[in-house]
MINU-892803 format. One line per field, with one value per residue (C-alpha): residue number from 1; x, y, z. Coordinates in steps of 0.1 Angstrom, whole numbers. Example, Ala and Ser with C-alpha at 12.3 -4.5 7.8 and 13.67 -1.06 7.14 Angstrom:
# residues 2
drendo = c(1 2)
x = c(123 137)
y = c(-45 -11)
z = c(78 71)
# end
This chain:
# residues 306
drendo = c(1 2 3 4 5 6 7 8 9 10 11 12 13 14 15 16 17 18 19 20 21 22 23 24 25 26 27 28 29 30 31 32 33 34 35 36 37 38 39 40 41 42 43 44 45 46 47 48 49 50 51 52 53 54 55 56 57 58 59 60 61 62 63 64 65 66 67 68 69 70 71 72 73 74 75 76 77 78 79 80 81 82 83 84 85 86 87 88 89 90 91 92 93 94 95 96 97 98 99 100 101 102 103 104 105 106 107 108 109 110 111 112 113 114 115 116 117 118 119 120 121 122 123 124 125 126 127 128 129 130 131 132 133 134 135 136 137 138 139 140 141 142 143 144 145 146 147 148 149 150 151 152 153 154 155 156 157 158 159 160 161 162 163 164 165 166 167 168 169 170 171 172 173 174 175 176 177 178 179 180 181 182 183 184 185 186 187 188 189 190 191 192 193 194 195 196 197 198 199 200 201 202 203 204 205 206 207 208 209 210 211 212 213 214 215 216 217 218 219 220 221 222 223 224 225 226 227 228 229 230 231 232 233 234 235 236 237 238 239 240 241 242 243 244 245 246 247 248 249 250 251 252 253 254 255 256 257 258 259 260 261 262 263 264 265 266 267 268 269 270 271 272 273 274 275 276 277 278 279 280 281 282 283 284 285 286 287 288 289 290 291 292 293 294 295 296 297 298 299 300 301 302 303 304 305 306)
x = c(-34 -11 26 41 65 102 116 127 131 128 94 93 51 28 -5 -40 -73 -86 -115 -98 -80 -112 -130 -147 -137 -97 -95 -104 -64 -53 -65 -60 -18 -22 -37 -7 22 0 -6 33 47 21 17 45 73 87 106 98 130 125 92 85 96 68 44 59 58 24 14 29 16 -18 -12 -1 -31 -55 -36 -41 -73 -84 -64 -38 4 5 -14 8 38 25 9 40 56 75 99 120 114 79 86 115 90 61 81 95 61 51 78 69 31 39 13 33 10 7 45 47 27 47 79 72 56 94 107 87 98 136 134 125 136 117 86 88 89 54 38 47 38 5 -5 -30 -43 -37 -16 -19 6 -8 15 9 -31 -24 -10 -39 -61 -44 -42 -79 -86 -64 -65 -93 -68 -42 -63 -68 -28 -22 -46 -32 7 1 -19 6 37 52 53 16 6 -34 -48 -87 -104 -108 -76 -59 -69 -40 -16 -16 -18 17 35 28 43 74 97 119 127 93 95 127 112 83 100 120 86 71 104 105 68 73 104 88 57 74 98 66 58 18 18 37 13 -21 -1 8 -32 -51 -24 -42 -78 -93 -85 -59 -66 -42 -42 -33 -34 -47 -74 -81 -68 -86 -83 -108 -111 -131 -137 -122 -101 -65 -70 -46 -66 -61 -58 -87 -78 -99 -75 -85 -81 -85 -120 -130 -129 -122 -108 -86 -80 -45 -41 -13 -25 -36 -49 -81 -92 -136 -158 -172 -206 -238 -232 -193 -183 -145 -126 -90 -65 -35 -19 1 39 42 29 54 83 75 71 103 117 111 112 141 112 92 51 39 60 50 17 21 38 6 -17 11 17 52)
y = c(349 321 328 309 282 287 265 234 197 194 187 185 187 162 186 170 190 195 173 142 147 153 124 93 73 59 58 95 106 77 86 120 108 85 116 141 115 110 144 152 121 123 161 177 155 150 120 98 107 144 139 132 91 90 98 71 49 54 51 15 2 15 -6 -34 -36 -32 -61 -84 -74 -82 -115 -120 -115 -133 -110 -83 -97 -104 -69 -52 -36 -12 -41 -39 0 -10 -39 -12 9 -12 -31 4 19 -16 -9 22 21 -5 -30 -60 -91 -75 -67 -99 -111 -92 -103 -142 -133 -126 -150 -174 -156 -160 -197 -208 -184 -208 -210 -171 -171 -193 -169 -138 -155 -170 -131 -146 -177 -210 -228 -222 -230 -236 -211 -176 -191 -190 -154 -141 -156 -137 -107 -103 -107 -78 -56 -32 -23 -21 4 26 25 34 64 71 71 90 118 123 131 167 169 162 195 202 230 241 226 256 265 225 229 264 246 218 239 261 224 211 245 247 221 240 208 202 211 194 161 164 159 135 114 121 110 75 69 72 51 26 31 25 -9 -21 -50 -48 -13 -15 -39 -22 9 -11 -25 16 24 -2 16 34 58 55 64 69 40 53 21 -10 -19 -55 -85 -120 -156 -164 -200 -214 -244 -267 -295 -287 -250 -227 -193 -163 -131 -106 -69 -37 -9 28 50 85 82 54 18 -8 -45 -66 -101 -121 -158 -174 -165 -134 -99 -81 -53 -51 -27 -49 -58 -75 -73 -73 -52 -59 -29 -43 -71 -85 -118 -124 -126 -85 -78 -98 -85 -49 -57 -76 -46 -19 -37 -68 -87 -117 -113 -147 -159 -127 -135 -171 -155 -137 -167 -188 -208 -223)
z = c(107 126 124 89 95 88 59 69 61 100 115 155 164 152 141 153 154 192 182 176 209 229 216 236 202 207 171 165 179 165 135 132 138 105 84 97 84 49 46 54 34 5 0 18 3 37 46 73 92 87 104 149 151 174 146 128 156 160 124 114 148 138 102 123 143 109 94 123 127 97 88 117 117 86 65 83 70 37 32 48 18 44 54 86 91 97 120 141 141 156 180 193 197 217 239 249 253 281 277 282 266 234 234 242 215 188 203 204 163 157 174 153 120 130 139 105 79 51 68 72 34 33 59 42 7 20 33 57 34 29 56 86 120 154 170 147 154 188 186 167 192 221 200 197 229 238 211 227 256 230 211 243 257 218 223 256 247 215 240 266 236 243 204 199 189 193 177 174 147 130 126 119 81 83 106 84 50 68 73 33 22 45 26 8 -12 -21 -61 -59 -45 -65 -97 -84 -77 -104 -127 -107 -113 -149 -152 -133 -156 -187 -172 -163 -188 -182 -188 -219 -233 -225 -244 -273 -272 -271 -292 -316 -311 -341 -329 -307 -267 -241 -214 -183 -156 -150 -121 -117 -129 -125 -141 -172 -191 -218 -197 -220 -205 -205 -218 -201 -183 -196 -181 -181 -173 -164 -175 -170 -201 -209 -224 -194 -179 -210 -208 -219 -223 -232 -234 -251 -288 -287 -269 -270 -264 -259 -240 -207 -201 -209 -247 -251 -280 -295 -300 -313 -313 -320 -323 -292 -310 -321 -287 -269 -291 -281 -246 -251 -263 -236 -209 -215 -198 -216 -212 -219 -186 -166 -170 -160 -128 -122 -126 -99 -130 -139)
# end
């Protein structure tokens, strides 16, 4: 039986399983960094200041580098909903790995960024799509090219931390089990989490609609999120697009689909079979009503519209 924790907000070791630190793979320590903050942030109800900045350091520069990866800096900077922390964070961990031309190339990214506070705006909007400038191409380009000797100075840096704790792999699954249950503030923050989910639940104008719509069902089933959206039209010139949902339920996948007239509610697939509707005008006054906010002109925000 390992020693349990004390009780504390405080977290000084970063938990990885001897495994991932003995592997030929650079991802595998990498990795095994990224599933110690989840596990801490997601399950432990730690906050990321209660928890080693290195692991932190080391986890946004590992989002970083799967962003670029896979669309460049812009569809970092689009995707990044952690803001500046995350920027700090990956700009700090650059610094100290010590590999200078991809802390170069982060640097002159930010530089670019700063110049032009407007085209910032386009970049983080476009996410990686549509326009494109010659000088965040040029960075992308010079990122690939040195992004397999970024991956191993990652793996190395995040080795040689005195806070990196490696234990066997058969004991990790206890080490990590003692850290979830050492917040004392974990019931605490768990309510909390779970109160701010549901307020933002219920202000949610798309969520009070697809309520308002299984409400409507014969009989009525509770929705409990929506999935997918995506674009549909009748083909008909001048015809606005509606919006067609897949919303998850408790009795399964259904869809729905709102234009300007109306909402339905059907069962998807080959042979389509309506559940409910309603005229468009009682379902915009209720959404009007819980959330203040008007759903014909959300939706038209969603489909880029004016």
């Amino acid at each position: 039986m390992l020693n349990q924790p004390t009780p504390t907000t405080h977290q000084d070791a970063i938990i990885v399983p001897r495994s991932a630190f003995d592997s030929d793979n650079n991802f595998s320590l990498i990795q095994a960094n990224v599933n110690f903050v989840n596990a801490a942030i997601h399950e432990g109800y730690f906050r990321r200041e209660e928890l080693p900045q290195n692991a932190m350091r080391s986890f946004h520069l590992d989002y970083y580098m799967a962003q670029v990866s896979n669309g460049g800096h812009g569809q970092f900077l689009g995707n990044n909903t952690g803001g500046a922390q995350t920027v700090k964070d990956v700009n700090q961990a650059l610094s100290l790995i010590g590999l200078a031309e991809s802390y170069r190339i982060f640097r002159a990214f930010l530089t670019f960024l700063k110049a032009d506070p407007k085209r910032a705006k386009a970049v983080k909007k476009g996410g990686g799509f549509g326009m494109s400038w010659p000088e965040l191409e040029d960075l992308d380009k010079r990122y690939y090219a040195s992004s397999d000797a970024l991956r191993v100075a990652h793996r190395d840096w995040l080795a040689s931390l005195p806070e990196l704790k490696v234990v066997s792999d058969q004991n990790y699954k206890e080490e990590m089990q003692g850290l979830l249950e050492s917040n004392p503030m974990v019931a605490e923050r768990k309510q909390s989490r779970a109160n701010t989910l549901r307020e933002a639940f219920e202000k949610d104008p798309l969520n009070q609609a697809f309520s308002y719509m299984c409400g409507l069902l014969k009989p009525p089933i509770p929705y409990e999120k929506w999935v997918q959206a995506q674009p549909v039209s009748d083909g008909s010139p001048g015809s606005v697009p509606a919006l067609k949902f897949a919303i998850r339920t408790s009795a399964g996948l259904l869809a729905i689909v709102i234009d300007i007239r109306r909402a339905v509610v059907f069962e998807d697939g080959p042979n389509p079979r309506i559940l409910a509707h309603s005229d468009i005008e009682p379902l915009c006054e209720h959404v009007l009503q819980k959330t203040g906010i008007g759903l014909l002109g959300y939706l038209a925000a969603m489909r880029g519209g004016n």
